[in-house]
C-alpha atoms as one frame of an Amber mdcrd trajectory, in Angstrom:
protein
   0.000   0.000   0.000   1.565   3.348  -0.785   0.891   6.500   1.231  -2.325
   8.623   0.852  -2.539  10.647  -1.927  -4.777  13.985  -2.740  -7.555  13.292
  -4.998  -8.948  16.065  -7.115 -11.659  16.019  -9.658 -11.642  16.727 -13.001
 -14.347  15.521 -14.853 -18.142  16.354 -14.394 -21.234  14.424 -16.245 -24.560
  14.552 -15.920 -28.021  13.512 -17.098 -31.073  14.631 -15.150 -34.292  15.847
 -14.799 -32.884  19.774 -14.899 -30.598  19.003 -17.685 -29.122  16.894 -20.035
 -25.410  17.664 -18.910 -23.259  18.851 -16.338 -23.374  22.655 -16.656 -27.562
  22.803 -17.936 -27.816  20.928 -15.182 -26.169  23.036 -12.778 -27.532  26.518
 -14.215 -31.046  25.114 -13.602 -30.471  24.322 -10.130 -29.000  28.049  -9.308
 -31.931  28.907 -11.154 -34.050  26.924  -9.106 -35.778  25.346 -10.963 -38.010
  21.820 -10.644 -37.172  19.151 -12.583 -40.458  17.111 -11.742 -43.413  17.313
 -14.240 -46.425  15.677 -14.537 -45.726  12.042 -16.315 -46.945  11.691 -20.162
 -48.812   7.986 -19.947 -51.714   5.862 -18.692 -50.130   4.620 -15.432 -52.285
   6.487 -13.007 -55.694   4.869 -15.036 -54.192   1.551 -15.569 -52.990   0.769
 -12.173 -54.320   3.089 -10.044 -51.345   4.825  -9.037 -51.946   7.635  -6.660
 -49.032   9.602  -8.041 -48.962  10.674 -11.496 -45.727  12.809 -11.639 -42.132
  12.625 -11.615 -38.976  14.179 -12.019 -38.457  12.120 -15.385 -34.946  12.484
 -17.459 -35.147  16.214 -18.989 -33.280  15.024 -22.295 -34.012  11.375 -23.879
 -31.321   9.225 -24.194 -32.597   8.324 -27.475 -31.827  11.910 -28.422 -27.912
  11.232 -27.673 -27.352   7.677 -28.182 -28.129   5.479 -31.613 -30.487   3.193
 -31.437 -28.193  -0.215 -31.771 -26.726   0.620 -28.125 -29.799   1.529 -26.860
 -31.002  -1.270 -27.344 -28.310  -3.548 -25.766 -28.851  -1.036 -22.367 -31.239
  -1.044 -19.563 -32.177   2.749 -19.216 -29.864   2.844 -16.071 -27.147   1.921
 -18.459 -27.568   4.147 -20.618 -27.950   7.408 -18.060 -24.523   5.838 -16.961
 -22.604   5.919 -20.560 -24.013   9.315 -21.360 -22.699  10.846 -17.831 -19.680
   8.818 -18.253 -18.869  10.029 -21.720 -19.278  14.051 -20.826 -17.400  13.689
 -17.818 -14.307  12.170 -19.596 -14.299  14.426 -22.617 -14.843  17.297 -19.540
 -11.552  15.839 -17.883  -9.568  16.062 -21.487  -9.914  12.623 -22.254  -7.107
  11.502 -20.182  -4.283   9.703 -21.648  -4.051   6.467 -19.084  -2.719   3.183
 -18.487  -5.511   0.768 -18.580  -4.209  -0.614 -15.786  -4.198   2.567 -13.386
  -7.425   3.539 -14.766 -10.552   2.629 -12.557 -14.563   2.563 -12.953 -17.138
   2.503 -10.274 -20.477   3.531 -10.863 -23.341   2.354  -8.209 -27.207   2.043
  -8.970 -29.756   1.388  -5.865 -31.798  -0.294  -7.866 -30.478  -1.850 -11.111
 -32.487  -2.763 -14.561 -35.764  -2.733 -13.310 -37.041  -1.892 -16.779 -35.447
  -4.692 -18.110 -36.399  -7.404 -15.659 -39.775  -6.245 -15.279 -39.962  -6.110
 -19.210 -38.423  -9.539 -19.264 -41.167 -11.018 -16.884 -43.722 -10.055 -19.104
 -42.432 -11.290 -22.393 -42.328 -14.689 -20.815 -45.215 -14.596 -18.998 -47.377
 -13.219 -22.244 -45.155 -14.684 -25.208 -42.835 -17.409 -23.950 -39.134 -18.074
 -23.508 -38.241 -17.971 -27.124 -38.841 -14.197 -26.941 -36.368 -13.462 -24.725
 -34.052 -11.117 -25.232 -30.434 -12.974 -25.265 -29.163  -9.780 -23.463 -31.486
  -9.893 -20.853 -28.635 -10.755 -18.005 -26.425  -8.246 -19.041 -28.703  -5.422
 -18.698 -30.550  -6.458 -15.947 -27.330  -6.823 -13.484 -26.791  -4.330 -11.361
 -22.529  -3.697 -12.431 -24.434  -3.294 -16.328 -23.967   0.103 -16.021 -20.247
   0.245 -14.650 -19.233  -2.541 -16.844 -20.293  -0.416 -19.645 -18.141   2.102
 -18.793 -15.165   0.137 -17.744 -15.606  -1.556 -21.213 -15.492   1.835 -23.078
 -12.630   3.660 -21.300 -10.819   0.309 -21.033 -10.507   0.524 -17.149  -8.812
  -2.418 -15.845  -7.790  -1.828 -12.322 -11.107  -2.298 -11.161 -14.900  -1.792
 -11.983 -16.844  -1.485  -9.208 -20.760  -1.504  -8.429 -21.597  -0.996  -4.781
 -24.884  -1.032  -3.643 -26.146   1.067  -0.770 -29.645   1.997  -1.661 -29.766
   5.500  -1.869 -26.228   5.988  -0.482 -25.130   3.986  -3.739 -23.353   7.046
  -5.734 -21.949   8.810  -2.992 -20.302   5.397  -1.739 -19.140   4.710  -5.423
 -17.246   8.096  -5.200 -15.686   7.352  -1.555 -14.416   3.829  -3.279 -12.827
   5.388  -5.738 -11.364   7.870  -3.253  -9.658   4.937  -1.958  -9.290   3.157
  -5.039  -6.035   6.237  -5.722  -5.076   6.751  -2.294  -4.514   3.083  -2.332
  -2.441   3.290  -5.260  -4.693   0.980  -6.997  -5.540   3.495  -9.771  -4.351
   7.270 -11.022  -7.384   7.462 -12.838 -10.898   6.543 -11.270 -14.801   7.589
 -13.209 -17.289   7.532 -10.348 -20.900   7.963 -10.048 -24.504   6.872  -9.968
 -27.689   5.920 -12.001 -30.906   5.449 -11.870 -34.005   4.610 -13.807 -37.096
   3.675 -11.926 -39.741   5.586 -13.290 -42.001   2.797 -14.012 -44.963   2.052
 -12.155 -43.868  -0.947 -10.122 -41.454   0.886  -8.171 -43.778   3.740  -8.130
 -46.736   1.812  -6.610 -44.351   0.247  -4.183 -42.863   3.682  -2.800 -46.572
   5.228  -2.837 -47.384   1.589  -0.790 -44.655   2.625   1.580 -46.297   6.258
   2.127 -42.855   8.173   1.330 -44.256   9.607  -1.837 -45.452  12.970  -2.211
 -49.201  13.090  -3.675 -48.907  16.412  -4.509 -50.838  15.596  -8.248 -52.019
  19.265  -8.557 -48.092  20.943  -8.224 -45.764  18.941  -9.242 -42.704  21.480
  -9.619 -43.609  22.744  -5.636 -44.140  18.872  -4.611 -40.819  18.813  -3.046
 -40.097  20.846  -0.324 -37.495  19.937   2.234 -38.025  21.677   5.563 -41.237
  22.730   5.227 -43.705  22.046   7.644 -45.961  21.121   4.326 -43.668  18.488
   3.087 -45.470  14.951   2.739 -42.754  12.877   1.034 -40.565  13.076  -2.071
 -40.521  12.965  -5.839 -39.142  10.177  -7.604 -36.189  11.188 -10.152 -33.744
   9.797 -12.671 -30.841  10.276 -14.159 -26.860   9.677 -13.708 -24.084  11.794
 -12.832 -20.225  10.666 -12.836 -16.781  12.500 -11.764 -13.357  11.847 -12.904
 -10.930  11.698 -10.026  -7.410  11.832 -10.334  -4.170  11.665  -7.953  -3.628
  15.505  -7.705   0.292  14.092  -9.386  -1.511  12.761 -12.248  -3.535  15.835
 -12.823  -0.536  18.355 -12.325   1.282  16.385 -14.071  -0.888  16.718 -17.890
  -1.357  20.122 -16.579  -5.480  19.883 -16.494  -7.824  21.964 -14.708  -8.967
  20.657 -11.432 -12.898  21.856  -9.906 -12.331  20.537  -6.287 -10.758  18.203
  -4.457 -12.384  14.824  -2.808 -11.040  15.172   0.718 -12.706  12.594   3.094
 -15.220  10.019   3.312 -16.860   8.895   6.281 -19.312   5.515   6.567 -21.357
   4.141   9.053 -24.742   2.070   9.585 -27.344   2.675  11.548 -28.309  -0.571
  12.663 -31.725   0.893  13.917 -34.527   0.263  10.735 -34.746  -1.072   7.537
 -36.108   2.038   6.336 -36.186   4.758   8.963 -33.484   6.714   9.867 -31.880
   6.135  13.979 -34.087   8.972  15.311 -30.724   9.755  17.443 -28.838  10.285
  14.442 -25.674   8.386  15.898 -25.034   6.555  12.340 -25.250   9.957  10.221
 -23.174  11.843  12.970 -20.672   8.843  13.329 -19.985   9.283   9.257 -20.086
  12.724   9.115 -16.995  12.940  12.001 -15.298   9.657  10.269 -15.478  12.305
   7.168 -14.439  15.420   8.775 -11.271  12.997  10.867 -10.313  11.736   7.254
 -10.128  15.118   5.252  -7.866  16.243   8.305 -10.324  19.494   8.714 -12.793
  20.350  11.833 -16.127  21.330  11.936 -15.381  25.218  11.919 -14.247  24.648
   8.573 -17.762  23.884   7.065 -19.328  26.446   4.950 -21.820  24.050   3.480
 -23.242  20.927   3.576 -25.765  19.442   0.586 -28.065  17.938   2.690 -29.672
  14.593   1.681 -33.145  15.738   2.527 -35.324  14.055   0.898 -38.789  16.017
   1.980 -39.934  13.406   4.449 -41.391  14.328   7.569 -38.730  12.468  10.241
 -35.521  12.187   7.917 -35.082  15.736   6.809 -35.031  17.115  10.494 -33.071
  13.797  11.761 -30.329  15.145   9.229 -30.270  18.598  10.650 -30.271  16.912
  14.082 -27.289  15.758  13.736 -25.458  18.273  11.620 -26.138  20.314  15.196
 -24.958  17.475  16.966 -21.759  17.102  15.011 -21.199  20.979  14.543 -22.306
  22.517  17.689 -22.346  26.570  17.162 -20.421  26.150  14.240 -23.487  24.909
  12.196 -24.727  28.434  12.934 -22.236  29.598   9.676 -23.212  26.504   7.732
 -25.032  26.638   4.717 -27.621  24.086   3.900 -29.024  23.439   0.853 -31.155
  20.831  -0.466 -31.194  20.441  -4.410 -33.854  17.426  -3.772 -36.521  20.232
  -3.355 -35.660  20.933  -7.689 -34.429  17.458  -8.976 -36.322  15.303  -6.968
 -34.928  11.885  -5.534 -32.595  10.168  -7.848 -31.913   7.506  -5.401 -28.867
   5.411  -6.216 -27.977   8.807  -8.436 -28.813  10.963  -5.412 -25.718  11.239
  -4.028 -23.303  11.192  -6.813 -25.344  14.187  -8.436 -24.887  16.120  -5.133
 -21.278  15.481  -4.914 -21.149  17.100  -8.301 -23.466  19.813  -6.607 -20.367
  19.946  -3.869 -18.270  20.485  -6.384 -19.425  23.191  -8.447 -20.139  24.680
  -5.107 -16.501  24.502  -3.652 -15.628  25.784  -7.252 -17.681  28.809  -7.840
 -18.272  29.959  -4.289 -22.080  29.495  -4.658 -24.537  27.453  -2.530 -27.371
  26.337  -4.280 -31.158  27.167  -3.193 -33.427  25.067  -1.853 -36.845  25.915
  -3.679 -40.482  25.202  -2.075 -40.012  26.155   1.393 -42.885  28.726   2.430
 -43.233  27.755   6.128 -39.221  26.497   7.291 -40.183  23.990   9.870 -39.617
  25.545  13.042 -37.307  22.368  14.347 -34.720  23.132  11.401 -31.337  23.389
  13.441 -29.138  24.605  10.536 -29.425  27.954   8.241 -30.762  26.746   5.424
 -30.152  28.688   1.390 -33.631  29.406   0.413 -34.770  30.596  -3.247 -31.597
  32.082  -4.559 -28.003  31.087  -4.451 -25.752  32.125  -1.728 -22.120  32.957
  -1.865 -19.820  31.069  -0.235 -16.494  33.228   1.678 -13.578  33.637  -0.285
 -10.405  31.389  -0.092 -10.331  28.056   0.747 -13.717  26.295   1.006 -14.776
  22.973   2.661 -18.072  21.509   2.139 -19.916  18.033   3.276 -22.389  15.747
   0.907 -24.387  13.762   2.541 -25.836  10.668   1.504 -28.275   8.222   3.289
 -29.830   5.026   2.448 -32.976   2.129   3.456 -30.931  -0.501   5.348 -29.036
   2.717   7.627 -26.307   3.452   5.314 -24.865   6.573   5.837 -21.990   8.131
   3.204 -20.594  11.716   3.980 -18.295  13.134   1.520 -15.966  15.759   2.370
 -15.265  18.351  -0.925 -12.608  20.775  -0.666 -11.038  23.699  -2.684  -8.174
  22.409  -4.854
């Protein structure tokens, strides 16, 4: 094992419901815009669904891939490539070893298109219709393997699966992947691709859903005393990291650097959140510990804040908890409120949030919050953008998951 080394990013992708890259993306949300819109289908009449919006992909894939590797890719897949393929062209297509060069992009959920799809064509026209590339797009590692297969990344190619901690947890592997010396080069992320009634029926079963039918765009609304659960999303977002060496050394541009990563589990609930907040606190330190900064340091943390009732204010619980007075000069934001919840994308999408933060100074609003719940412990950016100070910035991405996993991600000024 060779001695830690700094990490730095640079290479952003993205494909989401506010854009359909990295910087679209990114203007929308300091625009604040909402990505969630009222779904174009039948699903509500054919299944009774009780929600009939989402924040669905803003640009078709179909619009930026042709059709032969379309179809060879669950949708989650191809949200992956597309993300993959800005963010490397974004880092100056690196010139790499195969060998040092990494992949490790998480999904929560996987090809649920495809497997559901693949159900029905056996249940309604037999086995002999199956697709022969069923298995590969159905897996889970289809999207990383995709990517590893394109950029020819051979030190490793990695899908971990955390729920809705998935791409923030891909992005902390990879940290390690280069301080390990296993890799120069790593491209991190997450997708997702879930907008399909199943796993809409089965969130609105759960009662986490927001039934907000009426408003779509001002359904999600972290931290408001109004909020009644969140809006599904999709999409993908992926960073190139680098060993700060390797970056200096082609003389690239560098947004930010990936300075800690904290983990824990809550071993409380299979869905809600330790009410204590001892697992999100416990990664959130681990974090801080790792990117050798303290508390006082924080400027501003991208909260995971979904818009449900208990988790929003468990996070902000324990941001106090961790923080003390010095969450008093925090600033919180909450860019679920305008892309809704991409879940295994969630948190790679907000690193890349952390990022452009760190790197422009700005801290993005948090839209939809007419009546700040009164328990909120932490000042939060409402509306408009806020700058961040001057010089060197640290900021925290949080990322939580069903099953208490908890993912903090410490993103610095390069």
């Amino acid at each position: 094992m060779t001695a830690a080394r700094d990490v730095v990013v640079t290479g952003l992708g993205a494909t989401t419901p506010l854009g359909g890259d990295a910087p679209s993306t990114w203007a929308a949300a300091l625009a604040g815009e909402s990505g969630a819109r009222t779904m174009d289908n039948d699903w509500a009449e054919r299944y009774e669904l009780p929600v009939t919006f989402a924040a669905t992909i803003k640009v078709a894939p179909s619009e930026v891939l042709p059709r032969p590797e379309i179809k060879r890719m669950d949708p989650s897949a191809q949200y992956a490539i597309i993300a993959a393929r800005e963010a490397w062209a974004d880092a100056g297509a690196p010139e790499v070893d195969g060998e040092r060069l990494g992949a490790v992009v998480s999904s929560g959920i996987g090809g649920i298109w495809t497997t559901l799809d693949g159900w029905d064509t056996l249940k309604e026209r037999g086995a002999r219709r199956m697709l022969p590339m069923t298995v590969p797009m159905l897996m889970p590692n289809s999207p990383v393997a995709y990517v590893s297969l394109e950029l020819g990344a051979r030190a490793g190619a990695h899908a971990l699966v955390s729920a809705c901690a998935s791409g923030a947890e891909a992005i902390g592997y990879a940290l390690d992947m280069i301080r390990t010396g296993r890799a120069d080069v790593v491209v991190a992320g997450g997708t997702e691709a879930t907008i399909h009634p199943m796993p809409i029926a089965a969130f609105a079963a759960s009662r986490t859903l927001s039934l907000r039918n009426d408003d779509p765009q001002r359904a999600s609304r972290p931290y408001d005393v109004d909020r009644d659960g969140f809006v599904i999303g999709e999409g993908a977002a992926v960073l190139v990291l680098e060993s700060a060496e390797h970056a200096a050394a082609r003389g690239t541009r560098v947004y930010a650097r990936i300075a800690g990563v904290g983990l824990s589990a809550d071993g409380y609930h299979i869905t809600s959140p330790d009410p204590e907040g001892r697992g999100q606190v416990a990664a959130m330190r681990r974090a801080l510990e790792d990117a050798e900064v303290t508390g006082a340091d924080v400027v501003h943390v991208n909260a995971h804040a979904t818009s449900t009732k208990v988790g929003d204010l468990t996070e902000t619980k324990s941001i106090r908890t961790l923080l003390g007075a010095d969450a008093d000069h925090v600033q919180l934001s909450a860019t679920k409120s305008m892309t809704g919840h991409l879940l295994g994308g969630a948190g790679a999408l907000e690193t890349l949030f952390a990022v452009k933060a760190v790197q422009e100074r700005l801290a993005p609003p948090t839209i939809n919050v007419d009546n700040p719940d009164p328990e909120l412990q932490v000042p939060l950016v409402r509306d408009t953008p806020e700058k961040l100070p001057d010089g060197d910035v640290v900021a925290v991405n949080n990322s939580f998951g069903f099953g208490g996993h908890n993912v903090a991600l410490v993103v610095a000024s390069a």
